[in-house]
C-alpha positions in Angstrom: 121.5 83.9 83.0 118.4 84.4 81.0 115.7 81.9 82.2 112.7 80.5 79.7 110.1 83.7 80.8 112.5 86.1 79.6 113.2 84.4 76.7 109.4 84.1 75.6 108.8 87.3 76.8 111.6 88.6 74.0 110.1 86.4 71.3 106.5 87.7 72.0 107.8 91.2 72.0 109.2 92.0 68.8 109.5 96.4 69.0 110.7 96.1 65.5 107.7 94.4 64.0 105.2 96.6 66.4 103.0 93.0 66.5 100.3 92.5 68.2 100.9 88.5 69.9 98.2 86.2 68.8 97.5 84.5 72.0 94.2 82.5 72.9 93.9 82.3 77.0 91.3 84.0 77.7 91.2 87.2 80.0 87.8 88.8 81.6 89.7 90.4 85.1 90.8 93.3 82.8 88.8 93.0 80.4 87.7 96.4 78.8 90.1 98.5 81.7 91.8 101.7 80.7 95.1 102.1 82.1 97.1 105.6 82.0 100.6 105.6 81.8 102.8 108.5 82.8 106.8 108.2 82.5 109.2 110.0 84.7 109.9 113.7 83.3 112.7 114.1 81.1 113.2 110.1 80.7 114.8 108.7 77.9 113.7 105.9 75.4 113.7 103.5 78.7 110.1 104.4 79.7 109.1 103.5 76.2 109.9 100.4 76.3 108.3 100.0 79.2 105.4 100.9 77.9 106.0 99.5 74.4 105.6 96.3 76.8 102.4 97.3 77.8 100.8 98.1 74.5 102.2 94.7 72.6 100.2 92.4 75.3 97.2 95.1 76.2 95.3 93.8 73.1 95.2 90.4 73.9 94.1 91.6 77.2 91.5 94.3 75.6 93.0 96.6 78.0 93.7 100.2 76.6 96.7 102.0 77.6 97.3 105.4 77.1 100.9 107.0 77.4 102.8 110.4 78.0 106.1 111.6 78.9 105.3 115.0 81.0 106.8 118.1 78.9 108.0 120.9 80.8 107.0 123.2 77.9 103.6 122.1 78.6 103.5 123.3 82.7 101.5 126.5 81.6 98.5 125.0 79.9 97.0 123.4 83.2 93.6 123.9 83.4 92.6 126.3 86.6 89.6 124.0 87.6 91.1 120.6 89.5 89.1 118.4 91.2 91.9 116.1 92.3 94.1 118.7 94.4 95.4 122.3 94.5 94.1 124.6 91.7 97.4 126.5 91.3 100.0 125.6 89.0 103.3 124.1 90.9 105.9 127.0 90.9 108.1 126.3 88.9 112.2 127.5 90.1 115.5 127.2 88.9 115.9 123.5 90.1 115.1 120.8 88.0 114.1 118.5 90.5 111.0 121.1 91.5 110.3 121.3 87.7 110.1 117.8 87.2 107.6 117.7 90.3 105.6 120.4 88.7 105.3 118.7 85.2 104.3 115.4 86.3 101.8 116.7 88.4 100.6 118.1 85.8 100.9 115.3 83.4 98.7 112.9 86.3 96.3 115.4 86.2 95.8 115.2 82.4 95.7 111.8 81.8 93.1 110.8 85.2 90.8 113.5 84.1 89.4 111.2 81.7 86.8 109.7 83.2 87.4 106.3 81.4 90.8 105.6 83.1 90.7 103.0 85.4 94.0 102.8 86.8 97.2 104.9 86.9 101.3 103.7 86.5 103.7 105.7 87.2 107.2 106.0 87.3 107.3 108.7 90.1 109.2 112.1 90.9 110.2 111.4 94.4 108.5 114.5 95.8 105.8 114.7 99.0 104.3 116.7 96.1 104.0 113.9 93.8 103.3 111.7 96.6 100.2 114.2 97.5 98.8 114.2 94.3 98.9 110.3 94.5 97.3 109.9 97.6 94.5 111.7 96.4 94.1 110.0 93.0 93.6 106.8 95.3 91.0 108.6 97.7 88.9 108.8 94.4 89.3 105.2 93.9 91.7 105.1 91.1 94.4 102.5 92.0 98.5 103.5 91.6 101.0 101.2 90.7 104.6 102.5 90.4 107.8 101.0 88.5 111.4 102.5 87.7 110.9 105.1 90.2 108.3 104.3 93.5 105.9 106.6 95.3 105.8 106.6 99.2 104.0 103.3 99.5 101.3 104.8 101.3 100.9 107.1 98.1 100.5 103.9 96.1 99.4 100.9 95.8 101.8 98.0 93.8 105.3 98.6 93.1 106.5 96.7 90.3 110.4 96.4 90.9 113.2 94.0 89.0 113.7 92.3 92.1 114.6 93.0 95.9 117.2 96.4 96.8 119.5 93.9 98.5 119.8 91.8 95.1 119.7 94.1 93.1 123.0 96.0 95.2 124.4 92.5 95.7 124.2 92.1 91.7 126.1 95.3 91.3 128.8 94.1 93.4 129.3 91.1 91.1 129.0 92.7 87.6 132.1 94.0 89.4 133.8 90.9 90.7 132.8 89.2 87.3 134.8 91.8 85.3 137.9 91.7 87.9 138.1 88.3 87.7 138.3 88.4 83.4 141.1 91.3 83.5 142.9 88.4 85.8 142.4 90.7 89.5 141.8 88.3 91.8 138.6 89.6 93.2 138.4 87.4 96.3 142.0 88.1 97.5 143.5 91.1 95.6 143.4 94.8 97.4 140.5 96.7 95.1 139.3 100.0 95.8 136.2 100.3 94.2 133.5 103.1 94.3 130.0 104.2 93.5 128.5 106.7 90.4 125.4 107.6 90.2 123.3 110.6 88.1 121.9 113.6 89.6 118.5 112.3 89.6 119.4 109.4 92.2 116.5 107.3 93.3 115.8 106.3 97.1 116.2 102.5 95.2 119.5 103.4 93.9 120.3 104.7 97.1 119.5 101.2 98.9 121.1 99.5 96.2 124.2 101.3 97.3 123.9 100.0 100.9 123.0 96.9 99.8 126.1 96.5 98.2 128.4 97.8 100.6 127.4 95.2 102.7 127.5 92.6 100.4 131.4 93.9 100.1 132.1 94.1 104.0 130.5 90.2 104.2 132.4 88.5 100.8 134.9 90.7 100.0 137.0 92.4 103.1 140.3 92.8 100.9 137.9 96.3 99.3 138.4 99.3 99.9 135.8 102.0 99.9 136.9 104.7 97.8 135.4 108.6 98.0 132.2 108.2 95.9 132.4 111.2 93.1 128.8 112.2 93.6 127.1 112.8 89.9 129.8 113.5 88.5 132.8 110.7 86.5 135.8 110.1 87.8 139.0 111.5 85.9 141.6 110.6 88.0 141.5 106.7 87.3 144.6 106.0 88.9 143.4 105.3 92.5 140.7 103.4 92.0 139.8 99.8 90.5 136.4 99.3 90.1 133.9 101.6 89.2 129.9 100.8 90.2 127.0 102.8 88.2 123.7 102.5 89.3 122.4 104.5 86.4 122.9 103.7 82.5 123.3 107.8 82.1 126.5 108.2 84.8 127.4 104.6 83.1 128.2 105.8 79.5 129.6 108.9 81.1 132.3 106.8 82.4 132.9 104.7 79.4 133.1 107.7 77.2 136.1 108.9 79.8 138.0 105.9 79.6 138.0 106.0 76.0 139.3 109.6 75.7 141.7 108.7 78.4 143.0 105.8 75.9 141.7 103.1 78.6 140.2 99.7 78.1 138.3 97.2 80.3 141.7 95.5 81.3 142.9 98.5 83.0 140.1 99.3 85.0 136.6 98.0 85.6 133.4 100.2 85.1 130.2 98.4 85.1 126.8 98.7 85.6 123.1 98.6 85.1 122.2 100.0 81.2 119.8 98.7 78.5 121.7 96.5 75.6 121.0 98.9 72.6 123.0 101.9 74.6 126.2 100.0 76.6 127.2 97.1 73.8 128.6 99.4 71.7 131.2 99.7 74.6 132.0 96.1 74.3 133.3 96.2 70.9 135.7 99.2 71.7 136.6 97.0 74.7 135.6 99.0 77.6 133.5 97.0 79.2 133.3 93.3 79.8 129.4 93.1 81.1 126.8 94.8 82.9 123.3 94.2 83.9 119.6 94.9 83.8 116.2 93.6 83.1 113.6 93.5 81.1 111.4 96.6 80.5 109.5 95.5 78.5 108.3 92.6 80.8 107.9 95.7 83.1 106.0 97.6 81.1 103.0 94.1 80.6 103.0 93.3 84.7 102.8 96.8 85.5 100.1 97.4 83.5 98.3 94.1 83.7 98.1 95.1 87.6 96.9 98.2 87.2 94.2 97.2 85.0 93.5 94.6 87.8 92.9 96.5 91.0 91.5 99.2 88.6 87.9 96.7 87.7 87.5 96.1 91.6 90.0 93.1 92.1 91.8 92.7 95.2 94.9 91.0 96.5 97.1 90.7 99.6 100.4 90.1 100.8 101.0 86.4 99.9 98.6 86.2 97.0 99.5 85.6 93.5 98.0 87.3 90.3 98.1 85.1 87.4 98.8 87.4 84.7 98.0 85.6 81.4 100.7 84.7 79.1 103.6 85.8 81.8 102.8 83.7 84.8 102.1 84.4 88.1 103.5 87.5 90.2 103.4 87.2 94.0 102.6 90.1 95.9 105.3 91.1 98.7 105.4 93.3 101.6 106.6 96.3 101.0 109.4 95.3 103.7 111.0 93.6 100.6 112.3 96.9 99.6 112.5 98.9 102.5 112.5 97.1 105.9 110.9 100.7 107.2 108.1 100.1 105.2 104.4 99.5 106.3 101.7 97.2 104.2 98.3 98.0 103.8 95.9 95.1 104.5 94.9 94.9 100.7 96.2 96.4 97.3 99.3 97.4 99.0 102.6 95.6 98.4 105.6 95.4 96.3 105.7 92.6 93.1 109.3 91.6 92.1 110.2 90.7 88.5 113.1 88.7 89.7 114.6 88.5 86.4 117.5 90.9 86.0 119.9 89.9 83.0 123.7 89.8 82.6 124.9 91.4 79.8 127.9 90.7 77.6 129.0 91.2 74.2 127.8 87.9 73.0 124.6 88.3 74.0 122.9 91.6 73.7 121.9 91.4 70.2 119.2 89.3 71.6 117.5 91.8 73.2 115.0 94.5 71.5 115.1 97.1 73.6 
């Protein structure tokens, strides 16, 4: 269900028009902050809109947000002197995942430089590299707010996530049940074997969405069956398995493109998942999907960088606390527990802020969305 902040959020937010909303609250916590924004490497247009969020609202906020996606043709042009950490360049190897480390580094590096930045949000390489190079950026009292993709939290300060790892896992499960029940499969009595898909660059939130959900499955639904997860890879052998669970839009349309070659629809098996509207609808009109889920980046994009430009003029919150973020509402700031019960909390700037307002996607509705 799509609840009445979404929906304002959507109309304010018009990508197509590029429109800057005319809003008259007025604004002086921020006011005048510059916020860099640094996508995950190798990120699709998701990030953009993320931080096409960001940019609509940061006018009215006279915040100013700069943006980059790091480029790994750009690793060799790092500058010898840096304060922040280790002069050297990251090596970079054969594996992507230490290339991505070495580019966003990298990338940090070149947008905090700027002595006008005020605040830092990133979507973060999990990497104790990364995480490093984080810490430090804090130590020289530039705040860190994460979203898609969180830092250690002790590398950070706010992680702005869609809503809780147990919700969002237990969501995943009934995307799933949802589209049983419309291909007439009793979800709550039949025997389903169902399994997990996810893309080679797995988060540790994907991860806990996964355990999340198996839980949710031992409590509601004992008649499942854990099949074999397939790793990164889709599943061609659809015959032993029912239900299909993608915790990444990428591994998502990987699947759906297999059933269609395989001549398969969404009443012969069930793949769902989370994937922006403007990539997975399409799949509902060749019938291969019934719905799927996921939130609002763009709604993202604004918090995340309406916090960072918060901490980054000399605000402070705590656990508890609420930060009324003009035009949006007001976000409460959680322990970082909410995410990971192994989690600490730092007495102030330190927590976790949850959007709570993942969407359910179908056929009839996507076309409302602009991202």
């Amino acid at each position: 269900m799509i609840n009445k902040k979404i929906s304002l959020v959507i109309t304010v937010i018009m990508i197509a028009t590029q429109s800057i909303p005319v809003l008259s609250e007025e604004t002086v916590e921020v006011d005048g902050a510059t916020v860099a924004m640094v996508s995950h490497p190798f990120s699709d247009t998701n990030d953009k809109y993320v931080y096409y969020g960001a940019r609509e609202f940061a006018s009215a906020w006279n915040i100013e947000v700069t943006y980059n996606t790091p480029d790994i043709d750009s690793i060799n042009e790092l500058e010898t002197e840096n304060p922040i950490e280790e002069a050297q360049t990251e090596t970079i190897s054969g594996s992507r995942g230490e290339e991505e480390t070495a580019v966003q580094i990298q990338e940090i590096y070149n947008q905090i430089k700027d002595p006008s930045v005020d605040a830092l949000c990133v979507s973060a390489v999990q990497s104790d590299k990364v995480n490093n190079k984080l810490k430090n950026i804090m130590n020289m009292g530039i705040p860190v707010i994460t979203w898609g993709s969180d830092a250690d939290p002790a590398s950070r300060n706010i992680m702005v996530a869609p809503d809780s790892r147990k919700n969002m896992g237990e969501m995943l499960v009934q995307l799933g049940v949802d589209c049983l029940n419309q291909r007439d499969v009793k979800a709550e009595s039949a025997a389903v074997k169902y399994c997990w898909l996810s893309s080679s660059q797995e988060t540790d939130e994907e991860v806990e969405w996964k355990k999340a959900g198996d839980k949710y499955i031992l409590e509601k639904y004992p008649n499942w069956e854990k099949a074999s997860d397939d790793g990164e890879k889709t599943i061609t052998d659809l015959s032993d398995v029912d239900v299909i669970l993608c915790t990444d839009q990428e591994i998502l349309i990987d699947q759906l493109e297999v059933m269609d070659k395989k001549n398969l629809t969404r009443d012969d098996i069930t793949v769902t998942g989370f994937g922006v509207p403007s990539k997975i609808k399409k799949y509902c009109s060749d019938e291969l999907i019934y719905e799927w889920g996921y939130w609002d980046l763009q709604l993202e994009g604004a918090v995340a960088c309406y916090v960072a430009a918060y901490l980054g003029m000399g605000n402070v919150v705590r656990t508890g606390e609420t930060i009324s973020i003009p035009y949006l509402g007001d976000y409460r700031i959680y322990e970082n527990g909410v995410i990971d019960e192994n989690f600490g909390t730092g007495k102030v700037n330190s927590g976790v802020i949850l959007l709570d307002e993942t969407i359910v996607l179908t056929e009839e509705n996507a076309d409302k969305f602009c991202f």
